[in-house]
N, C-alpha and C positions, 0 to 999 in steps of 0.2 A: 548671465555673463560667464558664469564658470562651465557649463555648459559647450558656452563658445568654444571655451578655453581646452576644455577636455575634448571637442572634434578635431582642434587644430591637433593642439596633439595626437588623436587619433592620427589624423593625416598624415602629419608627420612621421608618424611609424610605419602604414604600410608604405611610405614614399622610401623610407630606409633600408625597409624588408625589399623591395622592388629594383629600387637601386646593388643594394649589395648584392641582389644573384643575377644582376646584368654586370656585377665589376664595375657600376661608376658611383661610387658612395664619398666621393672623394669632394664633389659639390655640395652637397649638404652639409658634410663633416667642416666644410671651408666656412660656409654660413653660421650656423653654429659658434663655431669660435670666435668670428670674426664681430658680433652680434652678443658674446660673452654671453650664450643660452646655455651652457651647460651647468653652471651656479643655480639661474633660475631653476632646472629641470629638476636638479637635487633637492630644491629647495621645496618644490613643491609633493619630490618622492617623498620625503618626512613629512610633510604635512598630511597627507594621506596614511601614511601607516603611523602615527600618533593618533586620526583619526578613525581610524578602524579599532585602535587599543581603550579607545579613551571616550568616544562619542558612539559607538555601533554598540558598545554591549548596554548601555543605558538604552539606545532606542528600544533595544530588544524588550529591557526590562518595564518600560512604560506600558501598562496595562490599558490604558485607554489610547494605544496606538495600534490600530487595525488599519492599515494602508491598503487601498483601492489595486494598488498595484507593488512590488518588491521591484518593478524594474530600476525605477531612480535611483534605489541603494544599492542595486546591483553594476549600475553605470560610476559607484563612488570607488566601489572594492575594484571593479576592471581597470580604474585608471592607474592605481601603482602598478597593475600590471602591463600597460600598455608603456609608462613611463621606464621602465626597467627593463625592459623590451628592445625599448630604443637606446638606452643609453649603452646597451648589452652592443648592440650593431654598430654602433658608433664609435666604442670608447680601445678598440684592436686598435685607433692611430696614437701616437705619440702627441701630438699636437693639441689633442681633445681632453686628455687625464692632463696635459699641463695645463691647459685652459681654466681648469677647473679651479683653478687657487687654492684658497683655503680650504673649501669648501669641498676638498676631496678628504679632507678628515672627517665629514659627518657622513660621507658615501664608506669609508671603512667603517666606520661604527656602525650603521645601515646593514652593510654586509656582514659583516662579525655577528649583529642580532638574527640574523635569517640563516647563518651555518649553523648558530647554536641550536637554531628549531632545527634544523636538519637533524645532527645529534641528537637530540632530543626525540625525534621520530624513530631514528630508526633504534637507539636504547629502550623506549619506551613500546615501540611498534604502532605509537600513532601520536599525533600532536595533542595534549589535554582539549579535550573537546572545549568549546566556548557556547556560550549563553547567545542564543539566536533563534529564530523563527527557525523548524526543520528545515523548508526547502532555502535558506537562504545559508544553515551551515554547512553542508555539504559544497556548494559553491564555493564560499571565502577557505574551508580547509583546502579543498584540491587546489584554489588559486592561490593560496599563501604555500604549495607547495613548490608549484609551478615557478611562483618568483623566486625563492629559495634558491630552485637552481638557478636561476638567472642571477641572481647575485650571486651566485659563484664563480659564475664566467667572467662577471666585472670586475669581481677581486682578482682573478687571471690574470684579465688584460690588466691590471693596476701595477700587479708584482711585476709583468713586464718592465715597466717604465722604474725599476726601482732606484734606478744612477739619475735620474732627473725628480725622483721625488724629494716636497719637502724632508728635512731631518723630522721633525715631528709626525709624519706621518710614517716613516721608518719606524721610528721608535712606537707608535701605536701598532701597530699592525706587530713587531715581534714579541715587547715586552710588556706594555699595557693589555693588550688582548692573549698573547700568543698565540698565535695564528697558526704557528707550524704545528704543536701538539692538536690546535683542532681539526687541522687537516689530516694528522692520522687518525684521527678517530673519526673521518670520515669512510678515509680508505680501510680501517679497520672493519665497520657496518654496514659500508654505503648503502645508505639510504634507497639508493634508485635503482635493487636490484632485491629480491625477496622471493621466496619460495611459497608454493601454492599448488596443493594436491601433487605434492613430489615432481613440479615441473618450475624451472625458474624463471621467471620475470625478469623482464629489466625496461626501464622508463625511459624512453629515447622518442624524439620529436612528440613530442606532449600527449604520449598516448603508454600503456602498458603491454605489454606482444610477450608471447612466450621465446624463449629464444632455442632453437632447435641444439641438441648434445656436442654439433659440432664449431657450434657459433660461441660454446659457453663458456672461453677461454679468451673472446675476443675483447680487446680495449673498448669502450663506448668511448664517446666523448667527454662524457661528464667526467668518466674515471681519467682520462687524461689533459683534463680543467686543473683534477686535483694535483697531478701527479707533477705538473709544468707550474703551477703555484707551489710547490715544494721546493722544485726543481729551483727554481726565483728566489726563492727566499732563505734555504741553505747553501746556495754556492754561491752567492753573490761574494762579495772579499768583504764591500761593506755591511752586509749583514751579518757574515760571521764576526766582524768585531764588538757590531753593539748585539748582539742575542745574550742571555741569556743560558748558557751551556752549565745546570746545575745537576744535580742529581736526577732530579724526577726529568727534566726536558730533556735528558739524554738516556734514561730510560725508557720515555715513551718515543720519541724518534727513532730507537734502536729496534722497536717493531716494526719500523718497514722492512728489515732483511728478511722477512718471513714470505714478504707478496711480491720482492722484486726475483721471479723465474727468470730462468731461460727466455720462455714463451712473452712475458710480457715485455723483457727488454730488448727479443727481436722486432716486436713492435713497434717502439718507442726507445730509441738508442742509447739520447741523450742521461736513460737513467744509467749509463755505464759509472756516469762518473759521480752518479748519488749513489751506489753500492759501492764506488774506492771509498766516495768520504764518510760512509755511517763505517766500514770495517779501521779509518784511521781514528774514531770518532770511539769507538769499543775499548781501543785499546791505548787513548792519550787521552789526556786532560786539559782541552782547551782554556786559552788563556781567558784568565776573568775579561766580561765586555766593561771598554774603556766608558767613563762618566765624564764628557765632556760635553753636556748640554745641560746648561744652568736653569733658560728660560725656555717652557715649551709651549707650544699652541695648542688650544683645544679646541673643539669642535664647538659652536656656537648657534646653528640653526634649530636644533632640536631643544637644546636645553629652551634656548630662549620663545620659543612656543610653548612647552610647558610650564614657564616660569607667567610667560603674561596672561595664563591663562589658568589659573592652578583656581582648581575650588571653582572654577564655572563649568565642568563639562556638560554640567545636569541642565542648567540654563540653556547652553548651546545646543543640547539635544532635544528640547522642547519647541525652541525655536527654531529651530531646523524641521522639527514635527508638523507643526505650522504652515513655514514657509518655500519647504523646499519639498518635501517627504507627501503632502497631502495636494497631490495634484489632481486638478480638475479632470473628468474626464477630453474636453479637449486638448487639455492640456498633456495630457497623458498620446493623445492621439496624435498632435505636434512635434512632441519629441520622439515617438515611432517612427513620425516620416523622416526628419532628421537626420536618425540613426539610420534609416535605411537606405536616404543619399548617401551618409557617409561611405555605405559600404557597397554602394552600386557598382557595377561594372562600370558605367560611364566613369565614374569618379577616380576607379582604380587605372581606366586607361589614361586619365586626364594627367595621373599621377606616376606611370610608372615614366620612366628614361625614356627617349631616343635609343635605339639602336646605334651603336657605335659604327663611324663611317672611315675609312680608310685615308688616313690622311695624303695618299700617293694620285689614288684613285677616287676616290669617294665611293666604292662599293663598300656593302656591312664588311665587318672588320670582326676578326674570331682573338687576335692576338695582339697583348697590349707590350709597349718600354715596360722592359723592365728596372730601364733609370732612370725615370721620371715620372713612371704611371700614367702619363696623361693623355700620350697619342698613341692612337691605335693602328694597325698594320693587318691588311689581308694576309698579304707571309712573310717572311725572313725578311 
């Protein structure tokens, strides 16, 4: 059954990825909310990364677990990544972070734990290794990198929406966590760019590339994930009243004046107006943030999986060893075929869009409203 569950979802991703670079993501994103999947989806990203923390290092440590095959466990660690994935494609609309209810307070806490690994990697220069069979640690390290940044990009799209977020998720995301100090201590190290044999790297569409002397002054994306989550969460009017502006948060945000150039805010403009307010920010003392929230919300998916489950993981890992982990050879040869519908070409065409048709004419259509999104135009 879960199985099931993790192809559907599979599908559902490339159908987002497919959609989103033909521009019609706009039906899925409708579904979704309308179907109140985006709770579910979160619901089951924590389930999954509790289970990698809390049930994969037992399997590892069970000495009488010798598995026929590492595919099964490998199909467990790819689905937070396939789940964050999708929620990454999806979560640029307004419509979809409101959807989400409550339950976008355990999506910040989610993201908050996976910057910290960021930080942590790139201070460290690698994540604490974890207890695993070799070929299966190298796998969950580069994919719990991988998600990493993808939960960056969702924390992004999040600070977008920050005038229709709950108050309780405002207030987590600047003074429960402090969000803004970790975001300079991303752009202070970023993580997704590192030097090797005197030539520098930088990690862009899920691979490592050297990046040639005169590329090496260029915005990436990621660095402009961080820079527009800043940008969101220091200018907003309501986020400067509830922050936090005390000593140390205003000395560490005062080291951005160090990385905003010339060069990178002719790239990215909008940081004009984050260099007037860190130099008003230097030299005044903003007012203390107002305490006008008695009762807050907290995030309730995670805890309450660890809580109905505290002191079994050892249990679940065994039974899991059992029932899930020790598949038969055809069994093993079943879910190959499977995975490899899933990812056939028939299934990717089954799955990608229609070609958009010209609502005048009916020929393909290159150009979309841009007051309604929905109808498409061969020209003017």
């Amino acid at each position: 059954r879960w199985l099931r569950q993790h192809e559907c979802v599979e599908k559902l991703n490339m159908h987002a990825i497919l959609s989103a670079s033909a521009g019609q993501e706009q039906l899925l994103t409708e579904l979704l909310v309308s179907y109140t999947k985006i709770p579910v989806l979160i619901g089951e990203l924590i389930s999954v990364e509790i289970w990698k923390h809390k049930i994969f290092p037992v399997l590892c440590r069970l000495e009488d677990f010798k598995p026929r095959s590492t595919f099964p466990i490998y199909v467990v660690l790819h689905h937070e990544a396939s789940i964050i994935n999708l929620l990454e494609t999806v979560f640029f609309y307004k419509e979809v972070c409101e959807s989400a209810g409550d339950s976008i307070l355990d999506l910040i806490d989610y993201c908050h734990r996976k910057l910290t690994l960021l930080a942590a990697r790139s201070a460290n220069g690698q994540i604490a290794a974890r207890v695993s069979p070799q070929e299966l640690q190298q796998q969950a390290e580069t994919m719990e990198f991988e998600i990493s940044l993808k939960a960056l990009s969702v924390l992004r799209f999040i600070t977008d929406q920050v005038e229709s977020l709950p108050l309780s998720a405002l207030t987590r995301m600047l003074n429960t966590h402090n969000l803004p100090c970790l975001l300079v201590e991303l752009v202070e190290h970023c993580p997704w760019s590192c030097r090797q044999e005197g030539k520098l790297k930088k990690f862009e569409n899920g691979t490592w590339h050297v990046v040639p002397p005169e590329d090496q002054v260029k915005m990436t994306k990621l660095d402009g994930q961080v820079w527009l989550a800043l940008l969101n969460l220091l200018l907003s009017p309501e986020c400067q009243r509830k922050y936090h502006f005390n000593g140390f948060n205003k000395s560490q945000l005062l080291k951005l004046r160090a990385f905003l150039t010339d060069i990178l805010i002719d790239q990215l403009p909008n940081l004009v107006e984050m260099q007037r307010f860190l130099s008003r920010l230097a030299v005044t003392e903003p007012a203390p943030p107002t305490k006008d929230l008695v009762l807050e919300q907290v995030p309730v998916i995670r805890d309450h999986i660890l809580k109905k489950n505290a002191r079994k993981w050892e249990a679940i890992a065994k039974h899991q060893v059992k029932q899930v982990f020790s598949p038969t050879e055809e069994e093993l040869k079943l879910q190959a075929r499977r995975w490899a519908q899933t990812y056939s070409l028939d299934m990717m065409e089954a799955l990608a869009p229609d070609k958009p048709r010209c609502r005048v004419c009916g020929v393909e259509a290159a150009k979309r409203c841009s007051r309604c999104r929905n109808e498409w135009y061969c020209t003017r």
